[in-house]
C-alpha positions in Angstrom: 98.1 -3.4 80.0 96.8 -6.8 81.2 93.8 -7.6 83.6 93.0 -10.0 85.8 90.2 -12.5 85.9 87.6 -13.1 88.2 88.1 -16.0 90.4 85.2 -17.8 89.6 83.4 -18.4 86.3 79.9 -20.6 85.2 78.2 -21.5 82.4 75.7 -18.6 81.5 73.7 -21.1 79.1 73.6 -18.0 76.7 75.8 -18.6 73.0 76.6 -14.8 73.1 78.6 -15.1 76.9 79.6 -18.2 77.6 81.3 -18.4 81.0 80.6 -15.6 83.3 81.8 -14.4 86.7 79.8 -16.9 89.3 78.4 -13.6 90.7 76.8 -12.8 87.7 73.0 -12.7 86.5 71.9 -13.4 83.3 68.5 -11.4 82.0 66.5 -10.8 78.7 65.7 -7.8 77.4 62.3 -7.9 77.2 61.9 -7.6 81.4 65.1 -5.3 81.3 63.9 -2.5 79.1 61.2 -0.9 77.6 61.3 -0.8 73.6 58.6 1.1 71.5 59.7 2.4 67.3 58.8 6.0 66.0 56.7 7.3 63.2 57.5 9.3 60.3 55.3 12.7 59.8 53.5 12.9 56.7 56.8 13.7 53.5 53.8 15.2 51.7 53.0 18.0 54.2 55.8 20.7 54.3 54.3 22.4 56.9 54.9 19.1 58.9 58.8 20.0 58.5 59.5 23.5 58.3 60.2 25.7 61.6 59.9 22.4 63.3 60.4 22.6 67.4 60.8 18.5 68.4 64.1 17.1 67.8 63.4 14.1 65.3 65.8 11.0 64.1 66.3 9.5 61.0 68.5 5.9 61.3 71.7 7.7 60.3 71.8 9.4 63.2 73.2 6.2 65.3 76.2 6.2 63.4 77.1 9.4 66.0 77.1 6.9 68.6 76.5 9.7 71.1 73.3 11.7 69.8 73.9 15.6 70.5 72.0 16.9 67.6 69.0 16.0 65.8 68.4 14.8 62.2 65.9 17.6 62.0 62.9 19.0 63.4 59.3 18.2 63.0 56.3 20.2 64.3 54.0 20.3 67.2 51.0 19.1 64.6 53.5 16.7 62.8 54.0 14.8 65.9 50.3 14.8 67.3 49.7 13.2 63.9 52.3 10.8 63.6 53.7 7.4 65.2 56.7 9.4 66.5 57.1 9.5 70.5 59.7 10.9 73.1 62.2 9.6 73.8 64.3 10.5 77.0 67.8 11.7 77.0 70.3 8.6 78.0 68.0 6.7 76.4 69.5 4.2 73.6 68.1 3.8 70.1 68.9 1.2 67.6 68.4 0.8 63.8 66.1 -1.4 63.0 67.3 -1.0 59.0 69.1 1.0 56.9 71.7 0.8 54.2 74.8 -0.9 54.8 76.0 -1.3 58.3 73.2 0.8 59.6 70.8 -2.1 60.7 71.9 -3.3 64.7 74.3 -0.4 65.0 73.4 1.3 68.5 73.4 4.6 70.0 73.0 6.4 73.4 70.6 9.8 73.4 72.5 13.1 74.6 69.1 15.1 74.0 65.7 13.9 74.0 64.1 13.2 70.7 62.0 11.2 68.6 62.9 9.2 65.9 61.5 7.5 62.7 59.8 4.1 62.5 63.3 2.3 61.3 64.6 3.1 65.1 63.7 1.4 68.2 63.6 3.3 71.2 65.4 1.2 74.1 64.5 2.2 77.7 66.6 0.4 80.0 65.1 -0.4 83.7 66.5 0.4 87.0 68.0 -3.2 87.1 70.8 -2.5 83.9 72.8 1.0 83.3 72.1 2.4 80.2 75.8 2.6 79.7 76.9 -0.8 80.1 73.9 -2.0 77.8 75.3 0.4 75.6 78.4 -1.5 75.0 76.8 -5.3 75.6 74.8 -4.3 72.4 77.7 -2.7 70.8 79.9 -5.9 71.1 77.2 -8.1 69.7 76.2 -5.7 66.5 76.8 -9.0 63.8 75.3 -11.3 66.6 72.0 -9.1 66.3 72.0 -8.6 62.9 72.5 -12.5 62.3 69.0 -12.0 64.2 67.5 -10.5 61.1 69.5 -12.6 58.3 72.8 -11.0 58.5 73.9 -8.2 55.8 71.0 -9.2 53.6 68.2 -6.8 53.9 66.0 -8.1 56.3 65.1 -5.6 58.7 65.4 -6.1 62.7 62.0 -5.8 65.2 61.5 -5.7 68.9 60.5 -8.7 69.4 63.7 -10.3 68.3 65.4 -7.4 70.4 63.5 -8.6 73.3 64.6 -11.9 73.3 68.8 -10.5 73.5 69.9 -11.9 76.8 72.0 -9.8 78.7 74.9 -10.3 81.3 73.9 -9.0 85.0 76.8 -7.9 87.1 75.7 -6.4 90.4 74.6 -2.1 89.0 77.4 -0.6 90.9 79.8 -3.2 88.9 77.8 -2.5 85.6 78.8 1.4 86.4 82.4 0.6 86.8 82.7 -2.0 83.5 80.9 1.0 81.5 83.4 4.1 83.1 86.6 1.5 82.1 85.3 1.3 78.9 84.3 4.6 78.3 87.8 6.3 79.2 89.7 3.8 77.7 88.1 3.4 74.2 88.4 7.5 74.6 92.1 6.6 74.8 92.0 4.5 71.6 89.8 6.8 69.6 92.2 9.3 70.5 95.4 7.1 68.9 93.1 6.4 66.0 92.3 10.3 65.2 95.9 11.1 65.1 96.8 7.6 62.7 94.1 9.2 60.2 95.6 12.8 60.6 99.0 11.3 59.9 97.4 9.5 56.9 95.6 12.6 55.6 99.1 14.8 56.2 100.7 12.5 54.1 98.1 12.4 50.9 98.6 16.5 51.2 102.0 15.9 51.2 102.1 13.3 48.6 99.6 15.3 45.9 102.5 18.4 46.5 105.4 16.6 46.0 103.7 15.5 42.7 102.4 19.1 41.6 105.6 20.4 42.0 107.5 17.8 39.8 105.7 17.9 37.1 105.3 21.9 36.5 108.4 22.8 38.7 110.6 20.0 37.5 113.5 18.2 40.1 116.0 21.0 39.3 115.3 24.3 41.4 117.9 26.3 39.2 116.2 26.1 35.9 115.4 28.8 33.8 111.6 29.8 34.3 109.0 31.6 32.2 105.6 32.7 32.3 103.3 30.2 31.7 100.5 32.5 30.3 98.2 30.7 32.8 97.4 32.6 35.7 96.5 29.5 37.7 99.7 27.8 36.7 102.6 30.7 37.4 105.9 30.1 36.0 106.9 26.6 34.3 110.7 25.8 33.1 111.7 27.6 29.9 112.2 24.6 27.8 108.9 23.4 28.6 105.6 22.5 26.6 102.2 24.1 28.0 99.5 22.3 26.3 96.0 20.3 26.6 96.6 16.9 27.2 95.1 16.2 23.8 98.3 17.3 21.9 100.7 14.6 23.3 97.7 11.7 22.9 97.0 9.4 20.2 93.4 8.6 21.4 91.7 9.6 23.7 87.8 7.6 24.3 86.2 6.1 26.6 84.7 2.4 27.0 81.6 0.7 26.0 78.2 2.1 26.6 76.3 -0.8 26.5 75.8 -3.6 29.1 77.9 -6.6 29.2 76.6 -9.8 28.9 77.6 -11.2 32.0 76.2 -15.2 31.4 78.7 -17.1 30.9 81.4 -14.1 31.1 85.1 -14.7 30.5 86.7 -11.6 29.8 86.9 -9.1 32.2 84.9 -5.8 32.0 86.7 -3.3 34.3 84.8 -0.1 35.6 85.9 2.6 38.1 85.2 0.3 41.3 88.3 -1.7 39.9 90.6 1.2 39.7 92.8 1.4 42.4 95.7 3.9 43.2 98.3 1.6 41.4 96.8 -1.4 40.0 93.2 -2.6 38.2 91.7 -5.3 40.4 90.9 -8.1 37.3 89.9 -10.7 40.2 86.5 -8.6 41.4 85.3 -7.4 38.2 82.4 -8.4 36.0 83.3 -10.5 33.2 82.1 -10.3 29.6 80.7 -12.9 27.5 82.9 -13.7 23.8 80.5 -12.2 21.7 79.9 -8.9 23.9 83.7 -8.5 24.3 84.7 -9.1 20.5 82.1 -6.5 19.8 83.8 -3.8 22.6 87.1 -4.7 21.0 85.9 -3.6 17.6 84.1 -0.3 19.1 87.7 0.7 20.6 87.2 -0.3 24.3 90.4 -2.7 24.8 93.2 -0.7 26.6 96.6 -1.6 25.9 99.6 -1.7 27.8 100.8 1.8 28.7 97.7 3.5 28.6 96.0 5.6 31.0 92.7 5.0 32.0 90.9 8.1 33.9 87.9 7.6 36.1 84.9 10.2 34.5 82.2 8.5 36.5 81.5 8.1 40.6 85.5 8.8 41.6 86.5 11.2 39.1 90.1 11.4 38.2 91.5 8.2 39.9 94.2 6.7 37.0 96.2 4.0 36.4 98.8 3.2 34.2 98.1 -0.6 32.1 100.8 -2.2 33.5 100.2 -6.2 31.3 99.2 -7.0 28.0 95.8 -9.0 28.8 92.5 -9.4 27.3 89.9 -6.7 28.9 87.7 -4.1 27.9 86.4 -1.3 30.3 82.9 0.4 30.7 82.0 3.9 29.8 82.9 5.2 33.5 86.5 5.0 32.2 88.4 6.7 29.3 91.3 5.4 27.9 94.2 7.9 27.1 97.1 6.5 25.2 100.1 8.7 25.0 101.8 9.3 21.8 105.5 7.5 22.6 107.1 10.0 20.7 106.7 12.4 23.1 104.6 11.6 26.5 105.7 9.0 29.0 102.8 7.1 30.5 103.9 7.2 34.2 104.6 11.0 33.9 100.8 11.7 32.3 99.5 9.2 35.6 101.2 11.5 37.7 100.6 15.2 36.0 96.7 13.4 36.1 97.5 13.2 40.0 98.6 16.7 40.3 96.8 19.7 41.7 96.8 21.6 38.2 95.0 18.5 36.7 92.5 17.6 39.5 91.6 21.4 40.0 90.7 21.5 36.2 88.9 18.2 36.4 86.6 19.7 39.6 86.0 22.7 37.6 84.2 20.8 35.2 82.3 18.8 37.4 81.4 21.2 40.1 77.3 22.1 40.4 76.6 18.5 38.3 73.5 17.5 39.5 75.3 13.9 39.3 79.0 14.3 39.0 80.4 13.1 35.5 83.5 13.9 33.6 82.8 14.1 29.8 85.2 13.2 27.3 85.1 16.6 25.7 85.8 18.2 29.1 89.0 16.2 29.2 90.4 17.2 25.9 90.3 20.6 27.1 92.7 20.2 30.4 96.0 21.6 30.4 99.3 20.4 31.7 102.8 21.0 31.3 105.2 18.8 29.0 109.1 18.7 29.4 111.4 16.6 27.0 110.3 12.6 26.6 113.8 12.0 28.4 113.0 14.4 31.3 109.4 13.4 32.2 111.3 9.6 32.7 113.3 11.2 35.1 110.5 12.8 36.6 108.3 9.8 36.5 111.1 7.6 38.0 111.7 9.8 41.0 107.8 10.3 42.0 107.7 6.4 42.1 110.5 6.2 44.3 108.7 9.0 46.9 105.4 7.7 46.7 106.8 4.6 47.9 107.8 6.0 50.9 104.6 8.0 51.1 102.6 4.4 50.7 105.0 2.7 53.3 104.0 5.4 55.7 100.5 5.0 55.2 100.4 1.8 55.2 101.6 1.1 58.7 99.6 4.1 60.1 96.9 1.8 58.7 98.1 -1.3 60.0 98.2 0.6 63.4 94.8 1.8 63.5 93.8 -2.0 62.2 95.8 -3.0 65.1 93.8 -0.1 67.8 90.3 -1.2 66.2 91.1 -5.0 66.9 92.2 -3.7 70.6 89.2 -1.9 71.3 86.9 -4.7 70.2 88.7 -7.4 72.1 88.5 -4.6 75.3 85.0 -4.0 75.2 84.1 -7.7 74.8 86.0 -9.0 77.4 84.8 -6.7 79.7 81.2 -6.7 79.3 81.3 -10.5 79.2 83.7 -10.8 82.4 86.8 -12.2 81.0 88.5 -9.2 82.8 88.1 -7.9 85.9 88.8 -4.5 85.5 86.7 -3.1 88.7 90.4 -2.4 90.2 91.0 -0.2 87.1 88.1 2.3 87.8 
């Protein structure tokens, strides 16, 4: 769907516009809305948050974008003793900080609440709908945190939100820009959902297909027998039920001491560079000679064809070491390296993959305080073995599926890549006036 442009445009003398329509104002927020931060009750005082009556807000709570529910409640004498003040429903609020891309992110009040001293309040006057400064702010959240140094960790204030000039269409136009935007982003959202329900189908569908090749196997008519495992059910006759352990020739994980990272050269390869199929050498830390010659003694090189197993922050992500380099890897990772004789490397990646492997792992880790995988855990999971020559087979048709799994989800990716980079270039043009889309109300 295209949209026309108005027929007359000016210089707005603001960096953020540009042109506007030539019927268009130009104001700063300071003399458009009112802008006051909360307070945080005394942390120290549980009376001050238990059976607490006034809706309260901590600066997650604009990543909702529409507020319906609070972050919790504080009491009557927590907010007589506090910083914190009302704030009306339809009201927006802002995050002033916050980890990552909390700080600038904006969000309109469905109920009215109070919120913590990180949030500013932003009451808009009778001269610019809520809405439509809704999405003005939302189109310019880098430009406003560039206010307040970008991604670093500088924190926003209201003064430098009081000096964002805004665009000034007449208010029933502001009304009309805002309802466009609101149905169609709807519309987008809507595509979005059902890319990243398509996307989560396929992983369900994906982790099955790999569960049932490697305890099933690829031929349905094969004798079966009992495993012994009530979890596991029947397995093919001529199979192995075992713990991993048995088919390994080591089994450790990799250095538990820092790397020297002045002057690094090799690379030192942790969880974070673990991805589904490949390790990620370009983005790692690298390790100085000394530090890595010692890992290399202590055991922490990986060679081609092993396995290395996430223990620490995602557990249970694997990949198979697919070229003979020079790295070592950090104590989030374990090494397995299959005995040749008798385990295939891609078949123990993707019987590590598999429900009966993953449901173990959990097991393990469930109720940790901070989830962690130990080595001795590991040694204890189970899995099923057929012949050397079979798990081949097996391996080499799993890589030919989850090709087609990871061709699928990458273009529903690409596609919601594709909506997101719509809906940005939609609300931008239209709160800016590069469209005129008052025909499309």
């Amino acid at each position: 769907m295209s949209f026309p442009r108005y027929p007359e445009y000016k210089d707005s003398g603001v960096e953020w516009l540009g042109e506007v329509p030539g019927h268009w104002n130009v104001g700063s927020a300071r003399w458009l809305t009112r802008r006051y931060s909360g307070g945080t009750p005394d942390k120290t005082k549980l009376d001050y948050w238990e059976n607490g009556t006034i809706p309260w807000l901590n600066s997650g709570a604009v990543n909702d974008r529409l507020i319906t529910e609070p972050s919790t409640f504080i009491s009557e004498e927590a907010f007589a003793n506090s910083s914190a003040k009302w704030i009306p429903k339809g009201a927006l609020v802002m995050a002033l900080a916050g980890q990552g891309k909390t700080k600038g992110m904006v969000a309109q009040l469905g109920i009215p609440s109070t919120c913590n001293q990180s949030m500013a309040a932003i009451i808009p006057s009778c001269a610019i709908d809520a809405r439509f400064l809704f999405w003005w702010l939302d189109a310019n959240y880098q430009n406003i945190r560039n206010m307040a140094g970008g991604d670093l960790r500088d924190g926003l204030n209201l003064e430098l939100l009081g000096n964002i000039q805004c665009p000034l269409p007449a208010p029933s136009e502001q009304t009309q820009i805002a309802a466009f935007l609101d149905r169609e982003t709807a519309k987008i959202d809507t595509l979005v959902a059902e890319q990243r329900q398509l996307m989560a189908l396929l992983k369900e569908k994906r982790q099955a297909v790999i569960s049932h090749a490697v305890t099933r196997g690829l031929n349905p008519d094969v004798p079966m027998k009992p495993s012994g495992i009530e979890w596991l059910g029947d397995v093919p006759e001529h199979w192995v039920v075992s713990s991993i352990k048995r088919f390994a020739d080591t089994i450790t994980d990799g250095a538990h001491v820092s790397p020297e990272t002045e002057n690094g050269v090799y690379p030192f390869v942790s969880t974070k560079d673990v991805g589904d199929d490949s390790i990620d050498f370009d983005s790692c830390l690298r390790t100085s000679t000394t530090s890595f010659e010692f890992m290399v003694r202590s055991g922490c090189q990986p060679l081609v064809g092993d396995v290395l197993f996430s223990k620490d922050g995602t557990i249970g992500r694997t990949v198979v070491v697919m070229e003979e380099r020079d790295f070592v890897v950090a104590s989030s990772l374990i090494i397995i390296r299959p005995d040749n004789s008798s385990l295939d490397s891609f078949f123990l990646n993707y019987l590590c993959q598999s429900n009966v492997v993953v449901s173990q792992v959990e097991s393990f880790v469930k109720g940790a305080g901070l989830p962690r995988l130990s080595i001795q855990n590991l040694l204890k999971v189970i899995g099923c073995f057929p012949p050397l020559a079979e798990q081949r087979v097996i391996a080499a048709f799993l890589q030919l599926e989850m090709s087609k799994f990871d061709t699928l989800t990458t273009e529903a990716q690409r596609a919601i890549d594709l909506l997101q980079e719509r809906r940005t270039a939609l609300i931008s043009a239209a709160v800016t006036g590069q469209i005129d889309v008052r025909g499309a109300v």
